[in-house]
N, C-alpha and C positions, 0 to 999 in steps of 0.2 A: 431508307427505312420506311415501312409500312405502317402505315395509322393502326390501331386494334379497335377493332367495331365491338357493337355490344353480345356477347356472346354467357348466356349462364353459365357460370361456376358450377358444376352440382356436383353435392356430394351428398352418399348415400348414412341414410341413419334409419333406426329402428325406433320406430313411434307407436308408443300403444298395441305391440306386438304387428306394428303393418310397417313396412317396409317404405322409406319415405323418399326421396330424389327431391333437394332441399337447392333450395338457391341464394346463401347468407344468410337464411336463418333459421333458428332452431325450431320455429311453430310452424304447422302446417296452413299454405294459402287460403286466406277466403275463398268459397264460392265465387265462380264467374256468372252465376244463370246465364252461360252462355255456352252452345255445344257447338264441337268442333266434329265434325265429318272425320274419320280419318279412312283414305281408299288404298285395301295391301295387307293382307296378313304375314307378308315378312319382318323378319328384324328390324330394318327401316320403320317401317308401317305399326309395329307393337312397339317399339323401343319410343315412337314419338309420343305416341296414347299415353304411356305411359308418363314421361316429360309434361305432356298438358293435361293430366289427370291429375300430377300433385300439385299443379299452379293454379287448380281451382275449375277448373273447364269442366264439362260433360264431354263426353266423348261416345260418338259410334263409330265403330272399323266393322269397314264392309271388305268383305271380300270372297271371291268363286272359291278358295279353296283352303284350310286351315292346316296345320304342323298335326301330321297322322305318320307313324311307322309303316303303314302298309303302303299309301299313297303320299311320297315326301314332296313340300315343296321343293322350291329352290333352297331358300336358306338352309333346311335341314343339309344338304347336301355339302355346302361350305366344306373348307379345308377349318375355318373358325382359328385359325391359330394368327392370336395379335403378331403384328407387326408395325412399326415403326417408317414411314413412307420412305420412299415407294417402296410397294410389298411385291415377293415373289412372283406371286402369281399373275404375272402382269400388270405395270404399273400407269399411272397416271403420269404422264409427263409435262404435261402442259403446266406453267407457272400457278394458274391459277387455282387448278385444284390440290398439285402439290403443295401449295403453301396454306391453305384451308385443312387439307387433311392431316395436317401433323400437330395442326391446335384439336382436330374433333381426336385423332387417333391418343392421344393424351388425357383430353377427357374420358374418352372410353377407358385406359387404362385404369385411371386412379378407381372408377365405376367398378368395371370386373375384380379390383382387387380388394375394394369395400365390402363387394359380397362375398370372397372367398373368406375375410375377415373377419366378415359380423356373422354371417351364418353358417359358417367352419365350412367342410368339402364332404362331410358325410351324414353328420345328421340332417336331422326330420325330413323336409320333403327336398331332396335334392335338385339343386338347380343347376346341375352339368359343367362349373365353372370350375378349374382347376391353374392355380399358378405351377409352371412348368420349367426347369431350363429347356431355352430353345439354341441351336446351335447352327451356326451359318458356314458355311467351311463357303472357300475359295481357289481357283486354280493357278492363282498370279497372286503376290503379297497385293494389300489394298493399297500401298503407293504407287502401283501401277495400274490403277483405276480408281481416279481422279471422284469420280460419282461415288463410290463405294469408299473409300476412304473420309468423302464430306459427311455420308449418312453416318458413320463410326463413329464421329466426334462430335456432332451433333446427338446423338445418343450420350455419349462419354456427359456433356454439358445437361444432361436432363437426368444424371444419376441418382440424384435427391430423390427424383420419383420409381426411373425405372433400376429395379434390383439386378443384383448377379452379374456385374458388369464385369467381362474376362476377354481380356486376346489375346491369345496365345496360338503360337504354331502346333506346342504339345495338346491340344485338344484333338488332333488329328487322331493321332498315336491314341491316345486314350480314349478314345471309343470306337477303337480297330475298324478304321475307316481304311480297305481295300487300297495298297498303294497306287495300284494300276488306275485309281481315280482321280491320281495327280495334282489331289489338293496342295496347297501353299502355305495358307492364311485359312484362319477361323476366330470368331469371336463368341461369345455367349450370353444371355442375358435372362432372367427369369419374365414371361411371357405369359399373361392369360390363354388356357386353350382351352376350347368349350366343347364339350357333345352338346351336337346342335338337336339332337335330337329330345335330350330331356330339357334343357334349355328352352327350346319355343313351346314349350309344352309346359314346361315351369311358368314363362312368359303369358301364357294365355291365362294361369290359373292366376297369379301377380295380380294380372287386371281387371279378370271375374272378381277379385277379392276388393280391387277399387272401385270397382261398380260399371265397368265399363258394358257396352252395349255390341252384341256381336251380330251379321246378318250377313249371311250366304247369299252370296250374289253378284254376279257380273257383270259389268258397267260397259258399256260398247259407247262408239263416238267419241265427240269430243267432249271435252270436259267443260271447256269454254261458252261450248255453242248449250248446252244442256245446265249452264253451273246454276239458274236461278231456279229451275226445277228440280233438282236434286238437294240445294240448301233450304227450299221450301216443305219438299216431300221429308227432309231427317230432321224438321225442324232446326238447321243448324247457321249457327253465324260464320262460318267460314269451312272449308275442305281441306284434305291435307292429299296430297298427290303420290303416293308409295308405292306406285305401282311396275319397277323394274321396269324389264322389255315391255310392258302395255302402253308403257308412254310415247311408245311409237306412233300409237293411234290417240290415246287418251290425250298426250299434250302434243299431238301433233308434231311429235319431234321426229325429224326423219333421218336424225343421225344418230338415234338410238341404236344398237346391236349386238349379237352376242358374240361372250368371247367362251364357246363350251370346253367343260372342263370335264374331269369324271375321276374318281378316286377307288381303291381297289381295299378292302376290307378282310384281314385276315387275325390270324388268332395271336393275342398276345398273352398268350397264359406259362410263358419259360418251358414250355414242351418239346417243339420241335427247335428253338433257337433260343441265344440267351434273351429273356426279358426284357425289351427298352421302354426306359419310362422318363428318355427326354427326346424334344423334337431333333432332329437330323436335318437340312434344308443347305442344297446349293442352289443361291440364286438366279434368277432367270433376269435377264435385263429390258429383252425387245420384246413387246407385246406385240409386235408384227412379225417379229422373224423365225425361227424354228424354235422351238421349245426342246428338241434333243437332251440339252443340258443341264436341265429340271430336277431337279430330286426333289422330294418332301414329303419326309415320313413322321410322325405327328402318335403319340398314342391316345386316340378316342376316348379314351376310359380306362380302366382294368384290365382289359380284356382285349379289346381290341387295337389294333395299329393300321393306319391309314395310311395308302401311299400314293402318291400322284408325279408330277402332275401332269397335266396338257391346257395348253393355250390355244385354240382353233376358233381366229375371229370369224362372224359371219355367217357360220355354220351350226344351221336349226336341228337337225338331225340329233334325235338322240336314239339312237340304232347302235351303239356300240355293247361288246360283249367284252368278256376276259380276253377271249382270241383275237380279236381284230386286233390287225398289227401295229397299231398306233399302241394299243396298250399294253401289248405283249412287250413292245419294246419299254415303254414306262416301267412294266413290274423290272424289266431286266436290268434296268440303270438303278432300281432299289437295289433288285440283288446282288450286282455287281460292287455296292455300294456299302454294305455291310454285311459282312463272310456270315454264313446261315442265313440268311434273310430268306435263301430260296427255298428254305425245306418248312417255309410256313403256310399253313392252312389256310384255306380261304373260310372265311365266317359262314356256319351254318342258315344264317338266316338271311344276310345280302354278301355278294362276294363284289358286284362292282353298283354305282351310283354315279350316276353322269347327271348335269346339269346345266343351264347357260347363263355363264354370268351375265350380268345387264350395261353393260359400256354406251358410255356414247362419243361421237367423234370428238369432241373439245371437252372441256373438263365437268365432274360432276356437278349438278346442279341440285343443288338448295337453293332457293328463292323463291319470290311471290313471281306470280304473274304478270307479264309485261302488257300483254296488249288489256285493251280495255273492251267492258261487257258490252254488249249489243248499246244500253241505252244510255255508253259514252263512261259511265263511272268506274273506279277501279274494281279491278278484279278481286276476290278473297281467296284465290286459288293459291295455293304454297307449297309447292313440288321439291321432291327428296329423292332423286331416282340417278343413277349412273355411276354408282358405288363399287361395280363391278363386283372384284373380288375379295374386297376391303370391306363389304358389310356389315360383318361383326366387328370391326376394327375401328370403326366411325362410327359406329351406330348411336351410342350418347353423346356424340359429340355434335353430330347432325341435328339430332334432337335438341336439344341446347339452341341453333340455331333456331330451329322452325320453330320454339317457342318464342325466341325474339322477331322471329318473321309475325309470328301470330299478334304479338303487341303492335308492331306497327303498324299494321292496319287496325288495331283500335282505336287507334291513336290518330287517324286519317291519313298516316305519311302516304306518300307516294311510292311506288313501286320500284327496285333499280337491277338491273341485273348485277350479277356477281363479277369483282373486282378486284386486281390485287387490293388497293387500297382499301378495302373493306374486309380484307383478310388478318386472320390470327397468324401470327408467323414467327416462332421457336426457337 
């Protein structure tokens, strides 16, 4: 059994008409007079601002590029559809981030479903956050895949929180899933899924409205070698490191890299096929090996429906089209997948969206800085990066984390890297 380190509780309340992220109790934190750097305008990178905005901190998030429609990040690009570890789209395998990520992926849960809660799914200013059934079909019942059968029950045992829990083989049948697709088994569960698009754009407004501090700009080097200029120049007590694939450079990590993915954007409006308005998803296992047997179709919105996926570690390129036959073959495992799929429209205004997710070789990393500054003392550095394709999925969960990362260097602790033993584990 694993020790359970300190990780915040949060949960979401409406204060004074402001939107709060509360850690056991009902009033909001004092004042820190102490500002936190945050480097990253991804999900990581907003979702922690946010985290150390209602514990009292000042906060600036810097970052080259911000959540625009026309020029999307990374995160906008996400599949965004909660998951339960290890997720689809390529998992973490290594002990240590698997068992870290099922305590943040549960805090995120309770989080996305507080806001679908307190501020319903359509009025006033929408925040893109929608509970969904998600539905997971299989080729082999799950007793003959040992992994797949432990995540099911392990789910089953956290139904207090997560809703809609069903396995049945007649889910196949009933969402006239192609037999030639040889599913088996399928389970289902109600699922946060986000448009990342009004989402980090709802996110930026969130933290304009906490008073946070934004500044376009790109940080080259190390973080390390540059951290006492940088926490001098933002006036700040400490930094927060969100910066995805840059931490290749930025933390000098050089087992950072990408796993590109790319998703295809077509009409969901009951025209050309019937309407789907829950997620579809066979899972992927080997984040190293073919991706072939991928499905994951998701509906965006209203409107649209999203289909993917691909897993291609290592490969920077984003150069792919509708045609190129990586993804020609993608669309055709959707439409093989559910009868009409193929007579739907590609979306007027994007028809595909490729990205790279941010992996690194051993497990993600939350934690403070190991090595120490130039003039011997601890670092205040506190990196959130290798999330992959689980970003929105961890994201308050992580944060949770880096706020307790941020205490202990108040506090003078010492620095540790991350450990089972220091793990939440479900």
């Amino acid at each position: 059994m694993f020790a359970k380190a300190f990780t915040p509780n949060f949960y979401l309340e409406l204060a004074n008409n402001e939107l709060q992220l509360r850690i056991g109790t009902p009033s909001p934190a004092p004042p820190k007079n102490k500002r936190i750097l945050v480097i990253g305008g991804g999900v990581s990178g907003m979702t922690s601002a946010w985290a150390l905005l209602d514990q009292g901190y000042d906060v600036t998030i810097l970052s080259d590029r911000w959540a625009d429609r026309k020029n999307r990040i990374t995160s906008q690009i996400a599949g965004a559809l909660w998951e339960y570890p290890p997720a689809v789209c390529g998992k973490h395998t290594d002990a240590i981030s698997l068992c870290h990520s099922k305590g943040w992926a549960m805090t995120s849960y309770k989080i996305f479903e507080e806001i679908v809660t307190k501020l319903g799914e359509t009025d006033g200013i929408d925040h893109g956050v929608r509970m969904r059934v998600a539905n997971f079909f299989f080729d082999t019942p799950l007793e003959a895949r040992p992994d797949q059968l432990e995540k099911w029950e392990e789910i089953c045992s956290l139904s207090h929180t997560i809703k809609g829990l069903k396995r049945s083989a007649d889910l196949i049948q009933h969402h006239s899933i192609d037999q030639k697709a040889g599913m088996k088994d399928a389970y289902q569960l109600m699922s946060p899924a986000v448009d990342t698009d009004v989402y980090m754009m709802w996110l930026h407004f969130v933290l304009s409205c906490k008073g946070a501090t934004f500044v376009t700009e790109r940080i080259k080097g190390s973080l390390l070698d540059q951290e006492e200029e940088l926490l001098s120049r933002f006036d700040a007590y400490a930094m927060i490191n969100a910066t995805g694939l840059s931490a290749l450079e930025l933390a000098g990590d050089k087992t950072v890299y990408p796993l590109r993915g790319a998703i295809i954007r077509v009409k969901n409006d009951g025209t050309k096929f019937p309407k789907l308005t829950e997620a579809l998803a066979v899972t992927h296992d080997e984040t190293y090996g073919t991706d072939e047997d991928m499905v994951f179709i998701v509906p965006r919105n209203d409107n649209i429906l999203i289909l993917g996926g691909i897993t291609e570690p290592h490969e920077w390129n984003l150069n792919l089209t509708v045609d190129t036959p990586v993804i020609k073959r993608m669309r055709e495992r959707c439409n093989a997948f559910v009868p009409g799929l193929e007579n739907a429209e590609y979306d007027d205004e994007t028809d595909l969206l490729q990205g790279l997710r941010p992996f690194r070789g051993s497990n993600v990393r939350v934690e403070r800085e190991t090595a120490t500054r130039k003039d011997g003392s601890y670092s205040r550095i506190v990196h959130t990066y290798g999330q992959g394709g689980s970003g929105f999925s961890l994201s308050f969960g992580c944060a949770g984390t880096i706020v307790s990362l941020v205490q202990e260097i108040e506090a003078s602790k010492p620095p540790a890297k991350m450990e089972l033993v220091n793990a939440v584990c479900y």
